[in-house]
N, C-alpha and C positions, 0 to 999 in steps of 0.2 A: 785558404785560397789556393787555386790549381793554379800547376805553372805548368803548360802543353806544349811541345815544342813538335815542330814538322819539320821534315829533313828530305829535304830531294837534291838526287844526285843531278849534278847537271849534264847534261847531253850527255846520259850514262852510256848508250852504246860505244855509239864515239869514243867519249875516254877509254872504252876496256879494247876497242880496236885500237886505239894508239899506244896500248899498252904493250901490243904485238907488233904494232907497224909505225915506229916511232916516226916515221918519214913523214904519216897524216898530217903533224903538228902543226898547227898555223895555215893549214890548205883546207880550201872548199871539200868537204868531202859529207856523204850520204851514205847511210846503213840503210839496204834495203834491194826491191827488186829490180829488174833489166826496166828500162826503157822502152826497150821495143815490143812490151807486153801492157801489162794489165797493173805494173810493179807499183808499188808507193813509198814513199820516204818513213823509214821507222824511226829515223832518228839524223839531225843534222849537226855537223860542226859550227861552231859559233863562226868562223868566215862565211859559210855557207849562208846563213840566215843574213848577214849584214849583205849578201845580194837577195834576200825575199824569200829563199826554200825557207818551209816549213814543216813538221814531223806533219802525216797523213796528204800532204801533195804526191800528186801522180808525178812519177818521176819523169814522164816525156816532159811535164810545164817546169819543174828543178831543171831539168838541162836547158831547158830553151831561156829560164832565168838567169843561169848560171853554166856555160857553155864548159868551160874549165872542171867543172864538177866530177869531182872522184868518183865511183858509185864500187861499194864495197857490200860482198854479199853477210847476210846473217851469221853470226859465230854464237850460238846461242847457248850453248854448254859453260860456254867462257863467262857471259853475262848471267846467266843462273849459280855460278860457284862467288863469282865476286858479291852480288850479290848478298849471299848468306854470307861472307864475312862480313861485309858491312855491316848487316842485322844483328851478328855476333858481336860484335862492338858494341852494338846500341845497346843490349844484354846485358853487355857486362857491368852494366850503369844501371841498367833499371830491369825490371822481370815487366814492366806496365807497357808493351810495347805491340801498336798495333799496325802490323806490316797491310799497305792498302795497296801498291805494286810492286813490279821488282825493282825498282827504283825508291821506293817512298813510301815514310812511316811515320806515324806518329809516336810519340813517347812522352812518356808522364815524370816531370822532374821535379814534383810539388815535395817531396821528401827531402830534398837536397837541399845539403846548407849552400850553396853557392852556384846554383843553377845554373843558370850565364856563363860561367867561367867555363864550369864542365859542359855546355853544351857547345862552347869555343873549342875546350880541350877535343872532345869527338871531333870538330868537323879538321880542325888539325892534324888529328893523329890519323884520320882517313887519308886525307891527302899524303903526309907523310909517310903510312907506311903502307897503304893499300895504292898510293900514285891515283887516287881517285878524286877530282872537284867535289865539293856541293855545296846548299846552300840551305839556312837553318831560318824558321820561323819560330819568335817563341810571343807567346799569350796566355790570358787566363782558360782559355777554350779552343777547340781544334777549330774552329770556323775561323776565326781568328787569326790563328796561327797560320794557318794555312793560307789563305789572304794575304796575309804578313809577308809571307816568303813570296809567292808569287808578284807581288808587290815591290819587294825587294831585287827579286833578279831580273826584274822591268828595270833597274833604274838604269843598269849596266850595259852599256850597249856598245863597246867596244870591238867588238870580235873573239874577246875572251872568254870563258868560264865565270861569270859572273861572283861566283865564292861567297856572296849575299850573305847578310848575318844581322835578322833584322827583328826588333823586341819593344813591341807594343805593353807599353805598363798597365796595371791592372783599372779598371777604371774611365782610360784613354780610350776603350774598342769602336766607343759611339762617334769620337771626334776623327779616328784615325778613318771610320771607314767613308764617313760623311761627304769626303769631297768625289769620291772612288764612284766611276759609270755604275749604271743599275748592272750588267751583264756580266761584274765583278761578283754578284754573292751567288753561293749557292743556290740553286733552284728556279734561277732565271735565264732564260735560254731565249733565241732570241724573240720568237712569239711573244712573251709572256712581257719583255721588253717593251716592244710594240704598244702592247695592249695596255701597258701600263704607262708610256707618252702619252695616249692618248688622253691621260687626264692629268700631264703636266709633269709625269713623276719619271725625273733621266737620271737623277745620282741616287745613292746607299743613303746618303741625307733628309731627299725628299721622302724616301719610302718612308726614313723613320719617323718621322714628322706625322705621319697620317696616325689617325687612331684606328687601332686593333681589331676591334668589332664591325666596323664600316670596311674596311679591306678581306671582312670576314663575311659579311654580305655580297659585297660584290664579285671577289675573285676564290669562295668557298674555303677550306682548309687553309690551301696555298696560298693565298692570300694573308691569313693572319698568323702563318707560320714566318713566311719571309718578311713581314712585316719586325717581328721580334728579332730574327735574325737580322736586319739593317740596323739593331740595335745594340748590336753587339752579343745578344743571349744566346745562348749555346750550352746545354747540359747535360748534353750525350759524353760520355764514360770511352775512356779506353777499352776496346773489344780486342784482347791477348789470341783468343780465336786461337787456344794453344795449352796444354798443360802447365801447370810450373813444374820448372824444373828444379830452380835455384831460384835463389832470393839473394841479393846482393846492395851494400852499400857504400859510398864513398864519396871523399869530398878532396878539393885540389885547393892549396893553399896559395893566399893572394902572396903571399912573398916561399919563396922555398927554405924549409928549416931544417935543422939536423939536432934540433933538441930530442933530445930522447924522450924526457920526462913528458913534455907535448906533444910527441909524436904516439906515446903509450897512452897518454889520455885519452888522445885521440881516436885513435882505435880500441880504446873501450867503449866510447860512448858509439861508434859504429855497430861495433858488435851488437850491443845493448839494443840499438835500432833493430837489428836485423832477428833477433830472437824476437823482439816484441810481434815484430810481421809474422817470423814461423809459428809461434804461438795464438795469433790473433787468425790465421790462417788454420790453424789444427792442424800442423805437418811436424813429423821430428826428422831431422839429419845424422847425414852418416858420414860426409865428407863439410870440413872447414877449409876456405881456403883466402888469404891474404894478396894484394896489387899492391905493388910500390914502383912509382915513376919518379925517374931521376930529370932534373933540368933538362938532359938532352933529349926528356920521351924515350927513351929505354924503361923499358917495361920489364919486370919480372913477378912472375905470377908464382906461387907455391900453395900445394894442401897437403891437407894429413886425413886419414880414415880413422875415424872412432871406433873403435872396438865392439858399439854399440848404437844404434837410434838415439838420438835425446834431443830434447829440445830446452835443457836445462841451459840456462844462461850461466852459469859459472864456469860448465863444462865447456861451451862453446868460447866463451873468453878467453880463456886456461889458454883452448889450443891456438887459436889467433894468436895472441900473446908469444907464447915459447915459437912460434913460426917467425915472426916478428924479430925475435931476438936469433932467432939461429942465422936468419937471412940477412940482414940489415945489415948493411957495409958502414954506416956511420956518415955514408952522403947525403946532402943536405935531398930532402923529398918534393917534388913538387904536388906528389898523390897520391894518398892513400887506400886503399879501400878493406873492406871485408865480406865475403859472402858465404852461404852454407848450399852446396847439393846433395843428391841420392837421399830426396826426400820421398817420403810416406806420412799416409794421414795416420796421426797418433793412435787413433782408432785401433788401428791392424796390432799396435805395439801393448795394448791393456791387456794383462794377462801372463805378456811373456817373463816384465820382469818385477823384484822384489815388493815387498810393501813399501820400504821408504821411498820408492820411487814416488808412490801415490802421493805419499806426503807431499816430497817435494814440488809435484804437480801439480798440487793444490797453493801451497803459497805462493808459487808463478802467477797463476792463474789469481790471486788475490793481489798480488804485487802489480799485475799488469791492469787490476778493475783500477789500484789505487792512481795507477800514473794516465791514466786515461783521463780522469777526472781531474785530477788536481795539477797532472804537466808531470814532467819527464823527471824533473829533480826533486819532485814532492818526496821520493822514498828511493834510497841506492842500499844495494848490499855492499858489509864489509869488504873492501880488499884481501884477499889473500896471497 
């Protein structure tokens, strides 16, 4: 089962201008151009919209809306650098991340033992250390998800940052979307709205309700596409639109522990994960590197360079582990993680080193047909 999560920042201009001009805070104010031209609103403060501005209004009809209205010109270097750290954050959680503005992306958290939590801990640690709002959908599918969230920062209508955090169970998509206007899904725009009252059909409900074939007659492709989509179906893939770089894993614990012995299991069976992916990928690593979060969200990140390419799971545990133990203060963790960069496809690496290599790369590779099949704890290697 996918678990997709959508993350948009809220009134991203905005926040990264209040980040500079704390004064904005709680005032009507607009990113974008002069009035007295041609200008339009790229992005408004949540006071501003509880008077009627909206992002793409001409900004002569925002002032005549909203007379008080700030009007603040483009800072666009600013919101392009924030930005990529945001997306660097999402990174460091998942490599399955597909950025769709500079505001908003999707991410794939179907790996993660505790999904939710961590996709709480993300919108947190944004706010927290980047001073940035946003707002998280999570579902079995990005149509969904994304629904979800827009959905979500509808509910909030305060004058604030909405901070929306909103997770459709698997299963639910068809109930959740059914009471929701048709102009809510995908691919309905208002024509197609229209044309589709005309035979009765105003909510995600009604659409679904119709059969397949007959919506496939009358309104062609589109018709029996948005048909399935009212029904929650969505089996379009994360698009990275990106190299890997890194492959990373990690998970945040529902109570914070300082067991050791749990904390080392823990981060083995991560590691484990994260070889099985370079492995299943055809990539070896060159750099290992461990995340440890304290209760207060203090972050400390540490790696080591291998000597060597590999994609041997022992070697990569090894170094996790002795990282682990050099750095770890003995304070209780609220999250751990593991990940491997300075990857290359194995390919490049046949040749350069010994025979036992080969061996060894052959029981991986047999180790990994075995856990594929039978689940993760069908077969572990000794501790050493």
């Amino acid at each position: 089962m996918r678990i997709i999560a959508h993350l948009d920042l809220d009134a991203f201009f905005c926040a990264v201008e209040e980040l500079y001009t704390p004064a904005l805070r709680g005032v009507p104010f607009a990113v974008g151009g002069s009035p007295d031209g041609r200008g339009v609103v790229a992005s408004c403060s949540y006071p501003a919209r509880m008077q009627g501005v909206h992002s793409a209004m001409p900004m002569a009809q925002a002032i005549r809306l909203c007379p008080n209205l700030r009007i603040v010109p483009h800072r666009r270097g600013a919101y392009t650098q924030a930005s990529r750290q945001v997306m660097a954050k999402i990174r460091e959680i998942t490599d399955q991340v597909e950025q769709i503005s500079i505001d908003e992306a999707f991410f794939d958290l179907s790996d993660q033992t505790d999904a939710e939590r961590i996709a709480r801990d993300l919108q947190l640690d944004i706010n927290q250390t980047l001073h940035l709002p946003s707002s998280i959908g999570i579902a079995a599918n990005k149509l969904v998800a994304k629904i979800a969230n827009d959905y979500g920062k509808a509910q909030k209508r305060d004058g604030k940052p909405p901070r929306a955090f909103t997770v459709i169970p698997a299963g639910k998509e068809a109930a959740f979307l059914a009471p929701l206007t048709i102009t809510k899904l995908w691919g309905v725009g208002p024509k197609t709205a229209e044309r589709l009252a005309e035979i009765g059909i105003r909510t995600i409900g009604d659409l679904a309700a119709q059969d397949e074939l007959k919506m496939l007659q009358r309104f062609g492709q589109v018709g029996y596409e948005i048909t399935r989509r009212a029904r929650g179906i969505d089996k379009r893939g994360i698009v990275t639109e990106r190299e890997t770089k890194s492959i990373s894993q990690e998970t945040t614990f529902s109570k914070d522990t300082r067991d050791k012995g749990e904390l080392q299991q823990v981060l083995r069976k991560l590691s484990q994960k994260v070889c099985d992916r370079l492995q299943k990928k055809g990539f070896v690593a060159h750099t290992v590197k461990i995340k440890l979060r304290w209760s207060d969200f203090t972050t400390l990140t540490r790696q080591t360079t291998l000597p060597t390419h590999t994609d041997e799971s022992d070697v990569l545990i090894q170094a996790a582990q002795k990282l682990f133990n050099t750095h770890w203060q003995g304070r209780p963790l609220r999250l751990i993680g593991m990940g491997v960069s300075g990857l290359e496809s194995a390919n490049q690496q046949i040749g350069l080193w010994d025979h036992d290599w080969e061996k060894e790369r052959h029981v991986e590779d047999v180790l990994a047909k075995i856990k594929e099949k039978f689940g993760d704890d069908a077969i572990k290697r000794g501790a050493k």
